[in-house]
FIBA-71988 format. One record per residue (C-alpha): residue number from 1; x, z negated, y negated. Coordinates in Angstrom, 2 decimals. Layout:
// residues N
[rec NUM, [X, Z, Y]] ...
***
This chain:
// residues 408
[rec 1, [53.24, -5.84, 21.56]] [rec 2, [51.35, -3.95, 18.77]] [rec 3, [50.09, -5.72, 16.43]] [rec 4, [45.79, -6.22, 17.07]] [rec 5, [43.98, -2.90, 14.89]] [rec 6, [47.30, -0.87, 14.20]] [rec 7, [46.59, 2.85, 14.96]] [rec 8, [48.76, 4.38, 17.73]] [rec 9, [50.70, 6.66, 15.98]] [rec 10, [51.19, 10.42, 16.73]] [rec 11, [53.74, 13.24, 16.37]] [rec 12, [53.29, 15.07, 13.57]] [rec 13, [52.07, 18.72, 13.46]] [rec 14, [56.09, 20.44, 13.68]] [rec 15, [57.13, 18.19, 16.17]] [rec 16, [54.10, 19.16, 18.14]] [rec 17, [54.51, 22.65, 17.44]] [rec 18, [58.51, 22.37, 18.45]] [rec 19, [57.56, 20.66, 21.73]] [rec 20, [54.77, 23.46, 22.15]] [rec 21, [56.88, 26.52, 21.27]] [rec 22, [59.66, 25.31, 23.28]] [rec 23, [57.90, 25.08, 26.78]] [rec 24, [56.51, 28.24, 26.16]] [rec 25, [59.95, 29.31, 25.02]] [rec 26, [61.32, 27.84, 28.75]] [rec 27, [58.43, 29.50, 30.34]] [rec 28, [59.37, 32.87, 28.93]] [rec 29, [62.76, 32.48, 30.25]] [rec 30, [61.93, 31.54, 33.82]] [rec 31, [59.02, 34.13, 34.26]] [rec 32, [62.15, 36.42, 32.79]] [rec 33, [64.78, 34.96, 35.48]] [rec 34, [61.83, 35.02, 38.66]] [rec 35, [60.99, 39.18, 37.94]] [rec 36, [65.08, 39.73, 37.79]] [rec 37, [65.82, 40.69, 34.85]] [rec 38, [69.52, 41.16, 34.48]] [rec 39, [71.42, 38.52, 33.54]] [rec 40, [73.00, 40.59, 30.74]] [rec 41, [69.83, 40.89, 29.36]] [rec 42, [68.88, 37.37, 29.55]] [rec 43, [70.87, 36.20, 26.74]] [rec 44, [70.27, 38.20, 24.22]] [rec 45, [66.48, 37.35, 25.44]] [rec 46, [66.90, 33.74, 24.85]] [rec 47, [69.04, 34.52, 21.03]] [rec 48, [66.31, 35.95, 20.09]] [rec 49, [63.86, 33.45, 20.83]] [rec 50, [65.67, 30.52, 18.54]] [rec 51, [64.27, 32.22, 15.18]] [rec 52, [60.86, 32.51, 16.81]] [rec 53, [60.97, 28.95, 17.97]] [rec 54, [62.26, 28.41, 14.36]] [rec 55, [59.63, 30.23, 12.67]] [rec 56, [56.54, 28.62, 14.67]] [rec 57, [57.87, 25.14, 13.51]] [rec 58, [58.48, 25.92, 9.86]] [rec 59, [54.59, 27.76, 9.88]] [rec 60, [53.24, 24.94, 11.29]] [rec 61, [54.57, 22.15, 9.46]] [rec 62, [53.34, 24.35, 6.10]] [rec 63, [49.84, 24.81, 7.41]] [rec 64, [49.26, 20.86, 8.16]] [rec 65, [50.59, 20.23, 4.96]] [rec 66, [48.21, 22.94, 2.97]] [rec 67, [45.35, 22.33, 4.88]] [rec 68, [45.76, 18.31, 5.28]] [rec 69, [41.94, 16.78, 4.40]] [rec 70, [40.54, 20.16, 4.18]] [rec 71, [37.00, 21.36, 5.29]] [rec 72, [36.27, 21.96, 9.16]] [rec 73, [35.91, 25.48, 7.81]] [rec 74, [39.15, 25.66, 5.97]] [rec 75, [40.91, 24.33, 8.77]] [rec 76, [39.45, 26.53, 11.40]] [rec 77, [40.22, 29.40, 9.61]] [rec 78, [43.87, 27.78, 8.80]] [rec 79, [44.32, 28.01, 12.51]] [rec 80, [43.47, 31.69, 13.14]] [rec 81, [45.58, 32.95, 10.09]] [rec 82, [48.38, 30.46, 11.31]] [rec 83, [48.59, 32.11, 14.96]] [rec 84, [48.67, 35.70, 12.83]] [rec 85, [51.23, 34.61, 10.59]] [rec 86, [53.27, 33.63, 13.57]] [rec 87, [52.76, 36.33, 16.05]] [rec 88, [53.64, 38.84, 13.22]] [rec 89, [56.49, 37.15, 12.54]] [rec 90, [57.69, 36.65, 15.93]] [rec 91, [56.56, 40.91, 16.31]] [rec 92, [59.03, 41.35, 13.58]] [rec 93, [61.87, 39.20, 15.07]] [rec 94, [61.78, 41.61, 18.65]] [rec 95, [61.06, 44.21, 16.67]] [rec 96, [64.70, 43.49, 14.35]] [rec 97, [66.49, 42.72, 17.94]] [rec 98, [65.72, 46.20, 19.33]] [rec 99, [63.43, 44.79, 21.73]] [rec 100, [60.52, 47.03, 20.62]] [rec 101, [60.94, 50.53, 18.88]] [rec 102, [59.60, 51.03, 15.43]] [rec 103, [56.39, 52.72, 16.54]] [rec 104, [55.28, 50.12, 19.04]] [rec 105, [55.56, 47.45, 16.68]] [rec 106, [53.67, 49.19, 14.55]] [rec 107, [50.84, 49.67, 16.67]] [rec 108, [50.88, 46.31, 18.07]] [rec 109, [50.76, 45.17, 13.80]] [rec 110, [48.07, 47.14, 13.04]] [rec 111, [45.79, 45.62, 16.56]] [rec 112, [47.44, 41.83, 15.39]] [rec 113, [45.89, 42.63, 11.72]] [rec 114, [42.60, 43.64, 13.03]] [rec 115, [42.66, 40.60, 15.31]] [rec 116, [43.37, 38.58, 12.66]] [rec 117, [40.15, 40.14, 10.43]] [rec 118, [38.19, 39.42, 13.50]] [rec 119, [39.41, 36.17, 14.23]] [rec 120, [38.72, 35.19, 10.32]] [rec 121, [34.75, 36.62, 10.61]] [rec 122, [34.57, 34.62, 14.30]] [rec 123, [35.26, 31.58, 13.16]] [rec 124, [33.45, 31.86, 10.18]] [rec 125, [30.24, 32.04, 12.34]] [rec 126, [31.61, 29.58, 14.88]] [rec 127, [32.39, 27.05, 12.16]] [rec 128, [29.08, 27.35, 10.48]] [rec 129, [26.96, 25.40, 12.87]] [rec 130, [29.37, 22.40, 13.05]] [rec 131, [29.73, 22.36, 9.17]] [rec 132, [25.86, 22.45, 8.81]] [rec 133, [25.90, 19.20, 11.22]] [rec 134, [28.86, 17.38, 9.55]] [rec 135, [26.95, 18.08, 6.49]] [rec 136, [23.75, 16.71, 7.78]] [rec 137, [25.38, 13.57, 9.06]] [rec 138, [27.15, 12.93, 5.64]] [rec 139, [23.63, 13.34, 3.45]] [rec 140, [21.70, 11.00, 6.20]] [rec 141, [24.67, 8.62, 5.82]] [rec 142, [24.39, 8.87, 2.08]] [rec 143, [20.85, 8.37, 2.02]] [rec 144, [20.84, 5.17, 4.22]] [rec 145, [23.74, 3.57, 2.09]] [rec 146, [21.30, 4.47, -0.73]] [rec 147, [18.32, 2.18, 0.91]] [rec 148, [16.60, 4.60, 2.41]] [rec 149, [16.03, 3.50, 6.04]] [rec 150, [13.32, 6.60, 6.58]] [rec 151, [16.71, 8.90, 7.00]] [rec 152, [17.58, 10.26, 10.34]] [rec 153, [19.88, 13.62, 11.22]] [rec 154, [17.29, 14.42, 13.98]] [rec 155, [18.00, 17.29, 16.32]] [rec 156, [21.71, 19.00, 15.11]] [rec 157, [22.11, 22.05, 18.12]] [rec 158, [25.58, 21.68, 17.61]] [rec 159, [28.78, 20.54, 19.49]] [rec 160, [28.21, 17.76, 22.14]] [rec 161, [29.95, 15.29, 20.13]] [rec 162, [28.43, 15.68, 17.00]] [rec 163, [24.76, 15.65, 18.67]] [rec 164, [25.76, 12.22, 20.33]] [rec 165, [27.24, 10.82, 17.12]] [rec 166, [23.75, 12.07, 15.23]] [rec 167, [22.20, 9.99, 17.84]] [rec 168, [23.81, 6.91, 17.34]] [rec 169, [23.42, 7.14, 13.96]] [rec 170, [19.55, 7.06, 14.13]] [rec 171, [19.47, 4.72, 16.88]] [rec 172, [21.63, 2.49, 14.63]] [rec 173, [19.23, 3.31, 11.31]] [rec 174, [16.01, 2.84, 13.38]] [rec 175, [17.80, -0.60, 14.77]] [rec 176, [18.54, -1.34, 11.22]] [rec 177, [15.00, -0.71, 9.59]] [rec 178, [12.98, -2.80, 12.12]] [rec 179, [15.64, -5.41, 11.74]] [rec 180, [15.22, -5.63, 7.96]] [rec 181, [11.41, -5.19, 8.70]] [rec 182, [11.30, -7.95, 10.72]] [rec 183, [13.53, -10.08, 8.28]] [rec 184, [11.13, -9.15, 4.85]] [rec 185, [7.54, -10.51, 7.52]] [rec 186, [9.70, -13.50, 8.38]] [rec 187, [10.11, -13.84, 4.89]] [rec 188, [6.78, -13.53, 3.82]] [rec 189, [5.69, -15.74, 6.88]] [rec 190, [8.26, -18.74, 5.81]] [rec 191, [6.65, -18.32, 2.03]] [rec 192, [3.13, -18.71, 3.05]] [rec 193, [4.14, -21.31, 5.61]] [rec 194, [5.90, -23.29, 3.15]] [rec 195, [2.58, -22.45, 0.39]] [rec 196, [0.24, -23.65, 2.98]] [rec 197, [2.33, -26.62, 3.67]] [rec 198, [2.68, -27.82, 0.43]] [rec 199, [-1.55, -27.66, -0.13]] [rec 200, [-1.78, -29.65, 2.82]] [rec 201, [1.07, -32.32, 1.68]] [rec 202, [-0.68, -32.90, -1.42]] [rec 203, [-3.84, -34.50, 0.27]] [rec 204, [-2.87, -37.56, 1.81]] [rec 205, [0.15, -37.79, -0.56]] [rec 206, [-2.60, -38.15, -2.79]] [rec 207, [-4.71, -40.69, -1.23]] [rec 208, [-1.59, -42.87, -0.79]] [rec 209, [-0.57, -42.62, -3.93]] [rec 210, [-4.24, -43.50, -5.74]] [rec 211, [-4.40, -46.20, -2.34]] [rec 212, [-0.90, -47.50, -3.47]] [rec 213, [-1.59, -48.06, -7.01]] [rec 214, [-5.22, -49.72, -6.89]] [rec 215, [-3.23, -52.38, -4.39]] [rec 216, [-0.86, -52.60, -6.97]] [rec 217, [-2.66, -53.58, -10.23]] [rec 218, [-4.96, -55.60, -7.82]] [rec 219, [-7.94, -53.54, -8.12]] [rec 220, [-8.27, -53.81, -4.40]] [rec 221, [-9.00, -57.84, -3.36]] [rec 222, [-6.99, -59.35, -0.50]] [rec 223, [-9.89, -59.08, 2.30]] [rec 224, [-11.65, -56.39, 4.70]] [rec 225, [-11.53, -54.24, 1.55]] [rec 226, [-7.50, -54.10, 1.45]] [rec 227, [-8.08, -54.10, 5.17]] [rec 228, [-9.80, -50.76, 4.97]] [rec 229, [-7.84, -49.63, 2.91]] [rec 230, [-4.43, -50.31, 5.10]] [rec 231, [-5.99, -48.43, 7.84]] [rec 232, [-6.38, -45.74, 5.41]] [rec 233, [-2.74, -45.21, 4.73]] [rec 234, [-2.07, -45.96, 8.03]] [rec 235, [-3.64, -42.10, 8.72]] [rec 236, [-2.61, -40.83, 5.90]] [rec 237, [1.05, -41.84, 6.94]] [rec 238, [0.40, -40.80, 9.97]] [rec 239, [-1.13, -37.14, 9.23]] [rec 240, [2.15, -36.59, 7.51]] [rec 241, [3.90, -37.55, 10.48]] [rec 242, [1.99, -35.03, 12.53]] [rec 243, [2.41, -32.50, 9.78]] [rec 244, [6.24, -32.72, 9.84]] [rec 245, [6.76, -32.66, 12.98]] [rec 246, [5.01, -29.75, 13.81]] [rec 247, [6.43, -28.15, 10.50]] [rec 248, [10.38, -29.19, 12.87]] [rec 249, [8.80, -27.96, 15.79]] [rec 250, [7.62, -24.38, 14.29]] [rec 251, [10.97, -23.99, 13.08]] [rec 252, [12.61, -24.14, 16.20]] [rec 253, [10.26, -21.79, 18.14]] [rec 254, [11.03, -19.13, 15.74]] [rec 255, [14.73, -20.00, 16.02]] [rec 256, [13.92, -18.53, 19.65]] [rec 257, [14.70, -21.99, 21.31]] [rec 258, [11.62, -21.27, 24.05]] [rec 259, [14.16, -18.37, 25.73]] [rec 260, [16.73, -20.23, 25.93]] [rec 261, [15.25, -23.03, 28.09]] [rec 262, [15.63, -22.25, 31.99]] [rec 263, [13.54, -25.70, 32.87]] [rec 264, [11.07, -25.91, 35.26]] [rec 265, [8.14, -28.54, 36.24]] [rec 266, [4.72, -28.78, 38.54]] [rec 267, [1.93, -27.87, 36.76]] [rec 268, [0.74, -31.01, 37.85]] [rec 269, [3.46, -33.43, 36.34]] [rec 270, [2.86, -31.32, 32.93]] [rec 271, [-0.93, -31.54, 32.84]] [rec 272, [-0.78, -35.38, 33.90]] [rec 273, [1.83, -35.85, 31.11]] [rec 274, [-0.04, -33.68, 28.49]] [rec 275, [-3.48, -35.40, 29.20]] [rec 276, [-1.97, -39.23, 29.13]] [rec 277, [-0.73, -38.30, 25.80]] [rec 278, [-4.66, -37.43, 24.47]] [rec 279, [-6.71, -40.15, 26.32]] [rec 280, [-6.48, -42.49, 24.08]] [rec 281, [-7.96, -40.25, 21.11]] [rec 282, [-10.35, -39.67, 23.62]] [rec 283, [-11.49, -43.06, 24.62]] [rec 284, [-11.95, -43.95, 20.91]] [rec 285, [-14.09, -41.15, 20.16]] [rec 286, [-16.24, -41.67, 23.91]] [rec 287, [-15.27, -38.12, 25.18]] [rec 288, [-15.04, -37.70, 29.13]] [rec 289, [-11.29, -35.59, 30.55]] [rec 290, [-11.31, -33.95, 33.49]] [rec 291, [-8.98, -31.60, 35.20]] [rec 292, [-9.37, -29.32, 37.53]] [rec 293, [-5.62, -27.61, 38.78]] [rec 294, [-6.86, -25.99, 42.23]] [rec 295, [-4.35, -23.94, 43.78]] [rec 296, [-2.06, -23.90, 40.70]] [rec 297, [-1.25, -27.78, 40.74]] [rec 298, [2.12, -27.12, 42.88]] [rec 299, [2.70, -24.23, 40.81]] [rec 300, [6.38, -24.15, 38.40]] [rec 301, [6.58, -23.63, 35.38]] [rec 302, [7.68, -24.93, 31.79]] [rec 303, [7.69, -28.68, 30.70]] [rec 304, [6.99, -26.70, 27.48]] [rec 305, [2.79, -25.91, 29.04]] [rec 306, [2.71, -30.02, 28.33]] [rec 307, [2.62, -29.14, 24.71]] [rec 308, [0.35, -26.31, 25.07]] [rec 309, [-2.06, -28.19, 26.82]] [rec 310, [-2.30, -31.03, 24.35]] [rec 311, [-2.50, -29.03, 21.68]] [rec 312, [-5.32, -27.54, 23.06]] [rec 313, [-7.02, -30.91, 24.39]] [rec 314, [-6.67, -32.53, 21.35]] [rec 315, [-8.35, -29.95, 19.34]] [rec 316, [-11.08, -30.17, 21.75]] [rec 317, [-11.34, -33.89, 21.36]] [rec 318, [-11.37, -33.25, 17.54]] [rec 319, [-14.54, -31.08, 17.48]] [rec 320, [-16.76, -32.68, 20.73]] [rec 321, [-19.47, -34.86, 19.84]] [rec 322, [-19.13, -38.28, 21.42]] [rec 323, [-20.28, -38.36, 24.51]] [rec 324, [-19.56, -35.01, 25.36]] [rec 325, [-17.06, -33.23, 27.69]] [rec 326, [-13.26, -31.76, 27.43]] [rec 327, [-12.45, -29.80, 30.77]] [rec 328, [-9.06, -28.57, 31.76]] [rec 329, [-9.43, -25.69, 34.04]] [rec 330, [-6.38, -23.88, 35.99]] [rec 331, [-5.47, -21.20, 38.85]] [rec 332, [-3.01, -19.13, 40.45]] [rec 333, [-3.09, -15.22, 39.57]] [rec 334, [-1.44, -12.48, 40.64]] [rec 335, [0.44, -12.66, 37.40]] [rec 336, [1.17, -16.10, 37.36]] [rec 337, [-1.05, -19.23, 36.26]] [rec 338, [-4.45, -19.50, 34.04]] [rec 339, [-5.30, -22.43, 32.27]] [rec 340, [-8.57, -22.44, 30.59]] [rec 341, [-9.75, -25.45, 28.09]] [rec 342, [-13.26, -26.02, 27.45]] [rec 343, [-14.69, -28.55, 24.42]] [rec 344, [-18.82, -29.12, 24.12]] [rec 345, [-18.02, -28.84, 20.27]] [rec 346, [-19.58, -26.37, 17.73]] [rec 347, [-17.98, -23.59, 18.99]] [rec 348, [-15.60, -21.04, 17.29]] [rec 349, [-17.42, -18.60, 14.75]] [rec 350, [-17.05, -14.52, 15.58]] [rec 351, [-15.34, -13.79, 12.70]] [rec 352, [-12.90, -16.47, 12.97]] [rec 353, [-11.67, -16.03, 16.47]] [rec 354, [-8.81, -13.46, 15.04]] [rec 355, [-7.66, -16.12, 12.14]] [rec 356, [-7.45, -19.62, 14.28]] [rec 357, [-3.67, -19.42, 15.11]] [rec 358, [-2.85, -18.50, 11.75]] [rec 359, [-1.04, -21.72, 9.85]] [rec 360, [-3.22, -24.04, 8.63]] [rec 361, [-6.04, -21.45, 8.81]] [rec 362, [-8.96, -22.72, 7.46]] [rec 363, [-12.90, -22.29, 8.54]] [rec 364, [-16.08, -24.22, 7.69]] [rec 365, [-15.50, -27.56, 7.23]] [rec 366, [-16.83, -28.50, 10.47]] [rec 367, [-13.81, -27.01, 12.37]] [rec 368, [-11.13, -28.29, 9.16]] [rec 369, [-11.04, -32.24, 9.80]] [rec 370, [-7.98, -34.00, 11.06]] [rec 371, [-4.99, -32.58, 12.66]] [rec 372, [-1.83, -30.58, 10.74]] [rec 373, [-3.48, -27.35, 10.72]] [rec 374, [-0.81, -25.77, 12.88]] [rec 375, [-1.18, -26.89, 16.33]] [rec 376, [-2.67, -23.95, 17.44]] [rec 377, [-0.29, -21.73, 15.77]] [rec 378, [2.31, -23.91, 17.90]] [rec 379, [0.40, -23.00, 21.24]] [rec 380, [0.45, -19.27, 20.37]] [rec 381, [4.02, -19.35, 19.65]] [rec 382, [5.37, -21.11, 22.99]] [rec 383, [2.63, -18.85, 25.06]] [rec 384, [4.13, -16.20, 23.68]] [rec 385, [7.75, -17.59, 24.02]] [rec 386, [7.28, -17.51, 27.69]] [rec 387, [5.90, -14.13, 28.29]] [rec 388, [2.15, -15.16, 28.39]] [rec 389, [-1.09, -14.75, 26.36]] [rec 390, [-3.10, -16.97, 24.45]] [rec 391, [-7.19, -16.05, 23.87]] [rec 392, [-10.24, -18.26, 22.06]] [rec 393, [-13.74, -17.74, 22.52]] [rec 394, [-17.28, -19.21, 23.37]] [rec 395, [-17.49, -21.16, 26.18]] [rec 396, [-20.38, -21.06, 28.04]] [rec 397, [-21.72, -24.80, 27.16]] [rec 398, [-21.66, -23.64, 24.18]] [rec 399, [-18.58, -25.10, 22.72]] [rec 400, [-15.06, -23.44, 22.39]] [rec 401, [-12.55, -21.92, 24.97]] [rec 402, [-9.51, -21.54, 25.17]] [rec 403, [-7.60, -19.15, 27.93]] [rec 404, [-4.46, -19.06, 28.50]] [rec 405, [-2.40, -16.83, 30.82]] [rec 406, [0.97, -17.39, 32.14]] [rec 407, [3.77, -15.38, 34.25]] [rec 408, [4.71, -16.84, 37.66]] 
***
């Protein structure tokens, strides 16, 4: 067994030439033998075949040498001077055995010399198109070693094979460019992430820090005053937890874990799950939940919508005026399942509608208290994981809405 990557290896040009010459060497013979040619003419026939046989090998074996890791040109015309070279010479054999008189092979040497000439200007002008392409497809090459990832060959008009291999070569460099593209805005995503992260780290690191120290040097009095100021730390601790985990959780959406995941649930197991998980922010602030799942509550789809939902509930919670109203609104579509959450908040400004999924996008204050500042980038991301859309607007109590649309 060959070894894995070792090139088959293949006879070299004067064996080729030998095995060539001789068929046609055998041929001549039995086309000879099959018209009846005498057999006292047959030997002398096949004599004087042995230095023609001899002479194509030898002529061979000195072209591939000569024109080994020459130009397409160079070898093309290699090839028509090489069959000249050895038809003359095999004209001059026959011509030394008798086999043709003087004047005939003179003739015949004067049309092989003008076939030669014409071969030579044929495949100059044959060879010209495929050199033109070979040349193309070494400077677009060149050019995308160089960095340049605008290079393509485009259309050749040349040989089959060198049109398909100018092909692949731009399918490969367009593959390549919005690969690196997409690398460089990953890039610059995972540097603002990480700037944006690190502004938002520094507030309640802060406040537990300055919280810390006045417990410390006993500036703070055992008593409701320490007791207050427990609690604060408690959320300060606690918006760092949020923070972090969603910081884990972002990380593995982009890793492209949401494609991977085949799991299925009822809409109605996911929204009961998702909604346990914000009543009790809820019932401390005095906001009523209620859901609404219609048609869609039997409906499949991923555990994943449980985050997605209480993403989106929770920011509603965050920005509705006690008292007020959170409703969680779905359906079955033709493409699949809408969910739709409503808040009795302030409502979502016009010109930030575009900006809210951005990380820890920031717009009046009124819309900037509590929560990591990415859980609605999170809901963008798995909507979009699974083939869905994500939209924000008014509602029409006045607060803001939230659509979302998902495949079936």
């Amino acid at each position: 067994m060959s070894e894995p990557g070792a090139e088959r290896r293949r006879p070299g040009p004067a064996l080729t030439a030998a095995a060539v010459t001789g068929a046609g060497a055998i041929a001549t013979l039995a086309i000879a033998a099959t018209i009846g040619t005498p057999d006292d003419e047959m030997v002398p026939l096949a004599v004087s075949l042995i230095p023609a046989f001899v002479l194509s090998v030898v002529v061979a074996a000195i072209a591939a040498r000569m024109l080994s890791g020459a130009s397409i040109r160079r070898r093309a015309l290699g090839v028509v001077l090489v069959a000249s070279v050895v038809g003359l010479g095999n004209l001059m054999v026959l011509a030394s055995l008798m086999y043709l008189e003087g004047s005939e092979a003179g003739e015949l040497a004067v049309l092989l010399l003008y076939s030669t000439a014409a071969g030579v200007g044929a495949a100059f002008a044959l060879t010209r198109s495929t050199t033109d392409a070979v040349d193309r497809l070494g400077e677009t090459a060149k050019r995308l070693g160089t960095g340049d990832l605008e290079a393509r060959v485009g259309p050749l008009g040349a040989e089959p094979e060198l049109t398909e291999l100018a092909r692949t070569l731009d399918d490969m460099a367009a593959r390549l460019q919005a690969s690196i593209e997409r690398e460089r805005a990953l890039e610059a995503h995972r540097l603002e992430l990480i700037t944006a992260a690190s502004h938002d780290l520094r507030t309640p690191l802060a406040s537990l820090r300055a919280m810390i120290e006045a417990i410390e040097d006993g500036v703070v009095p055992a008593g409701p005053e320490r007791d207050r100021y427990m609690a604060e730390m408690g959320k300060s601790v606690d918006s760092l937890t949020a923070l972090t985990d969603d910081l884990f959780d972002l990380i593995k959406l982009d890793a492209g874990e949401i494609e991977a995941d085949t799991e299925q649930a009822r809409l109605v197991d996911v929204a009961s799950a998702a909604l346990a998980l914000t009543e009790g922010s809820a019932v401390e602030k005095g906001i009523r939940l209620r859901a609404d799942l219609g048609d869609a509550e039997l409906a499949m789809t991923s555990p994943r919508v449980a985050r997605v939902i209480q993403n989106l509930v929770q920011n509603a919670i965050r920005h509705t005026p006690s008292g007020g109203e959170v409703l969680v609104v779905a359906k079955r579509t033709e493409q699949g399942i809408s969910i739709v959450v409503e808040d009795e908040g302030e409502g979502i400004p016009a010109d930030a509608v575009d900006k809210i999924f951005e990380p820890f996008w920031r717009g009046d204050a009124s819309r900037s208290t509590g929560g990591s500042g990415l859980g609605l980038t999170l809901v963008k991301r798995i909507v979009e994981g699974l083939g869905g859309e994500i939209s924000a607007g008014s509602a029409p109590r006045g607060g803001a809405r939230f659509a979302v649309s998902l495949p079936g």
